[in-house]
N, C-alpha and C positions, 0 to 999 in steps of 0.2 A: 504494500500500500504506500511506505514513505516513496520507495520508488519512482511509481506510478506518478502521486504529486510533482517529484524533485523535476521529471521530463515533463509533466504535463505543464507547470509554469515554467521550466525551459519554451518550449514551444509558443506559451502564450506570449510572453517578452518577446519571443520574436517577431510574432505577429503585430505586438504594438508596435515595435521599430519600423516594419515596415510599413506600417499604417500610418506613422508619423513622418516615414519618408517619401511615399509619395501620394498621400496629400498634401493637395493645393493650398501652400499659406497664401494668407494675403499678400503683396507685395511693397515692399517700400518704395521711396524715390530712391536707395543705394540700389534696392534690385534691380528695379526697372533701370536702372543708369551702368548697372553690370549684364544686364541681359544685353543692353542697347552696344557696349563695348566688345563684352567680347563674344556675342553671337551666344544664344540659347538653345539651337538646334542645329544639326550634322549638317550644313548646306556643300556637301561636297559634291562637284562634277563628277559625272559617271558618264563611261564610255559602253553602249551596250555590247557583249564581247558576244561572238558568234554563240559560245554555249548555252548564254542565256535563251538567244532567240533563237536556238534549233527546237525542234520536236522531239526532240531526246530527252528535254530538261522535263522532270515528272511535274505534277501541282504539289505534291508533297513538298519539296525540295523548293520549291518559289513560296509556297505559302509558311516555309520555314524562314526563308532570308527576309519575309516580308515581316515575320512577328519578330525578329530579330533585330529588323530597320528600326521596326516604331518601339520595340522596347529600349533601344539604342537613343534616340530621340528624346523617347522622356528621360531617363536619366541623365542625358543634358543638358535639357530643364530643370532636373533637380539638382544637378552641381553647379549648373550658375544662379540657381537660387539660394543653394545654399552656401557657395563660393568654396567647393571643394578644387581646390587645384592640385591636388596630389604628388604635391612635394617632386621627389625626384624622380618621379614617373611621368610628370611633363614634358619633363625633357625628351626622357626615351619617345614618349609617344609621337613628340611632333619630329622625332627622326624614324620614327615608322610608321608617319603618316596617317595615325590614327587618332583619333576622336576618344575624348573623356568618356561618352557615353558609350560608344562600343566598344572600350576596356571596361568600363563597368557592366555593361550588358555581358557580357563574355565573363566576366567574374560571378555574378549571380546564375547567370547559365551551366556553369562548372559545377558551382558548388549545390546548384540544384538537383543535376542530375547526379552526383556522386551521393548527395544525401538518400536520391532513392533508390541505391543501390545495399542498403543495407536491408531493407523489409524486403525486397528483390531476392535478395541472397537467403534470408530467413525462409519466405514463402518457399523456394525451390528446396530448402531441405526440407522442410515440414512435409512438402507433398511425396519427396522420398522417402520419408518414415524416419525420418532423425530429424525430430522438434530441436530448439537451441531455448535456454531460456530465452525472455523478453528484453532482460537487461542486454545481453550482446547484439543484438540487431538494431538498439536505443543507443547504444555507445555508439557501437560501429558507426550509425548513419551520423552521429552528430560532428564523429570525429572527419570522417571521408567530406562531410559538406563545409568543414572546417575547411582542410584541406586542400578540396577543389575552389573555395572558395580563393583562396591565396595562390592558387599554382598561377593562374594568368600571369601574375606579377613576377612570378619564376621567371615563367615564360618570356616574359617581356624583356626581364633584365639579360637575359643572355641573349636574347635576338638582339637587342640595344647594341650592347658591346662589343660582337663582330661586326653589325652596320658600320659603329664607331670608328671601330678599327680600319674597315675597309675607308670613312671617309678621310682619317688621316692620312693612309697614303695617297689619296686622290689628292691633297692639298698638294703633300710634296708635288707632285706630279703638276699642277698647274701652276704653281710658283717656276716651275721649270720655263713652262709655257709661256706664263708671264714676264721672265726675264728673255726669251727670245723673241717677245711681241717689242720689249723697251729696245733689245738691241738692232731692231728692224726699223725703229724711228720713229715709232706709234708713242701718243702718250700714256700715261700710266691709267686714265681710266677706259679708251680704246686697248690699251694691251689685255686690262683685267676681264673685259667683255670678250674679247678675243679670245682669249684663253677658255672662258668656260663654255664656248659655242664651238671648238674641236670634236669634242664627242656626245653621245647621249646616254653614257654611264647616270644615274640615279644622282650621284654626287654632283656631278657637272652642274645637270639640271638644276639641282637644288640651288648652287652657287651663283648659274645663271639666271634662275625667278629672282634672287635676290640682289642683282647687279639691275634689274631689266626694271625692279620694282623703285631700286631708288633711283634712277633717273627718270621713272612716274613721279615719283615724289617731292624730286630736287631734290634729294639729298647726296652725301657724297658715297661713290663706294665702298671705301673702306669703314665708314658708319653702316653700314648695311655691312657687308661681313663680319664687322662686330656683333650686332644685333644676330644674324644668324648664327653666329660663336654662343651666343649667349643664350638662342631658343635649344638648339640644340646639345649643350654643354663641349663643345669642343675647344679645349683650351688654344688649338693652334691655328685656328679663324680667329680669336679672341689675338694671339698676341700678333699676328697677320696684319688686323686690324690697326693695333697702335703702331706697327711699325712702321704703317703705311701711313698714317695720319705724321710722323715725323718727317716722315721723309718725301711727301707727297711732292714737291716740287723741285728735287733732286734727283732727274733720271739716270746719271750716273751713279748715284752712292744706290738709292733704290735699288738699279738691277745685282751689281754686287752682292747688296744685303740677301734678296730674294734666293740668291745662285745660291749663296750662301747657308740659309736658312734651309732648300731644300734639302738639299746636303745632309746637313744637322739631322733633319726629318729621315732621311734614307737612312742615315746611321745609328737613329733611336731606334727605326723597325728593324734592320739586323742586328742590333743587340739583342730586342724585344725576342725575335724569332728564334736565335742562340741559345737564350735563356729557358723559352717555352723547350726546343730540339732538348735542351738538358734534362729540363725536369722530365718529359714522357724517357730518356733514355733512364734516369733515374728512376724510372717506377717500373719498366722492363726490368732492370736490374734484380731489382727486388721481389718482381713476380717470378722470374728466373731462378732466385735463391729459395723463395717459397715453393717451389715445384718439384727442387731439387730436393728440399730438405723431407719432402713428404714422400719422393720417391723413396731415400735414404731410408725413412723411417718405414715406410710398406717392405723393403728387402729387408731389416732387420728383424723384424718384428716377429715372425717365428722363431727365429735361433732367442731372440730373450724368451718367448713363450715357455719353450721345449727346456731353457734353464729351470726356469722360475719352476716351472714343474715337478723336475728331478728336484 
């Protein structure tokens, strides 16, 4: 019976949570003036890709992405109502081009379905003749919709960090670019549009929305590759930025510095990658000696029996 209560007001607490989260509060002049800044709802352009509009695509699987859309939606209404920015998952998110609300939708969706994997997993023994008490299917679900609830956030930070990685070396690689636009006779803000309109690598793009955005704006480039150092935490647009803002009217010192700095960048990723080559050799090693020793210990392990015996 204590049981019973301890999960039963588990579950109701939850229900009020979610009842307090998404209803409609009234809204203030800050909300409405935060709704009004930084957008309320996913307005992202979509390109229809041939698999959507084949005849292969089921209604199952459309009327999934569709309750997925609009539950994505409102909880983008609810975090700029409630001015959840999520710390340093922003960052990640807006370098994997996704939306507060469908990492949040994708969070409640995980941990949804893992939660009904526990009365899931109870029913299918019970109906093979091996009942489990109540308390392990009560655990088990609250702990797995724990669980799934947080994994996105796994998920997210380790896709983040190879993005990452890959956009640092795409810096070196157009600072390269960028000093052969200076040494061409172009100036520094022609070289830096030059440079990110070479390829259509992900990063490029990125670097060239954000050169194409401030010359919309007036502003200068190297403040836009700050600002985009700073949405997406990458310290070497960040310090890119100041170096450019020193040097912006010295195309000789600029291109130098730039050749320079690439450089610097090319020899932080072969350290980086050195260091990474060591450690995976290091834990080979180790699995090597563990394999060994277990082999060791399967040949000996009769001759001690057969002592121990006598």
């Amino acid at each position: 019976m204590i049981t019973a209560l301890v999960f039963g007001a588990i579950c109701g607490l939850g229900v009020f949570w979610l009842t307090r989260i998404f209803a409609r509060p009234k809204p203030g002049v800050a909300t409405m003036l935060a709704r009004i800044d930084r957008g309320q709802r996913s307005m992202t352009t979509h390109t229809t890709t041939a698999y959507e509009t084949s005849r292969d695509a089921g209604a199952l699987d459309r009327r999934a992405r569709s309750l997925f859309g609009s539950l994505a939606d409102r909880l983008e209404v609810v975090a700029a109502e409630r001015g959840w920015d999520l710390g340093r998952q922003r960052a990640d998110l807006a370098l994997m081009g996704r939306t507060r609300g469908a990492h949040l939708a994708s969070k409640v969706a995980t941990g949804f379905g893992l939660f009904l994997l526990g009365p899931l997993v109870w029913t299918v023994f019970t109906v093979a003749g091996a009942p489990l008490p109540a308390v392990m299917p009560a655990a088990g679900a609250l702990l797995l919709g724990v669980f799934g609830f947080f994994l996105p956030d796994l998920a997210l930070a380790s896709e983040a960090k190879a993005r990452r990685r890959d956009l640092r070396r795409s810096v070196g690689i157009f600072l390269d670019l960028v000093a052969m636009n200076l040494a061409g006779g172009r100036g520094l803000p022609e070289a830096l549009l030059a440079a990110s309109s070479v390829g259509d690598h992900w990063s490029m793009v990125r670097i060239r929305q954000a050169l194409v955005n401030a010359r919309l704006y007036g502003t200068t480039p190297w403040h836009a590759l700050g600002e985009l150092g700073d949405e997406l935490d990458v310290e070497e647009l960040q310090e890119l930025s100041g170096a450019l803002v020193l040097a912006a009217d010295d195309g000789a010192k600029i291109r130098s510095s730039l050749a320079a700095r690439a450089a610097t960048l090319r020899r932080r990723e072969l350290t980086q990658a050195e260091g990474e080559e060591g450690e995976k050799s290091q834990s080979m090693l180790v699995a090597q000696m563990l394999i060994s020793t277990a082999f060791l210990f399967f040949l000996g392990f009769p001759a001690v029996s057969q002592l121990l015996r006598a």
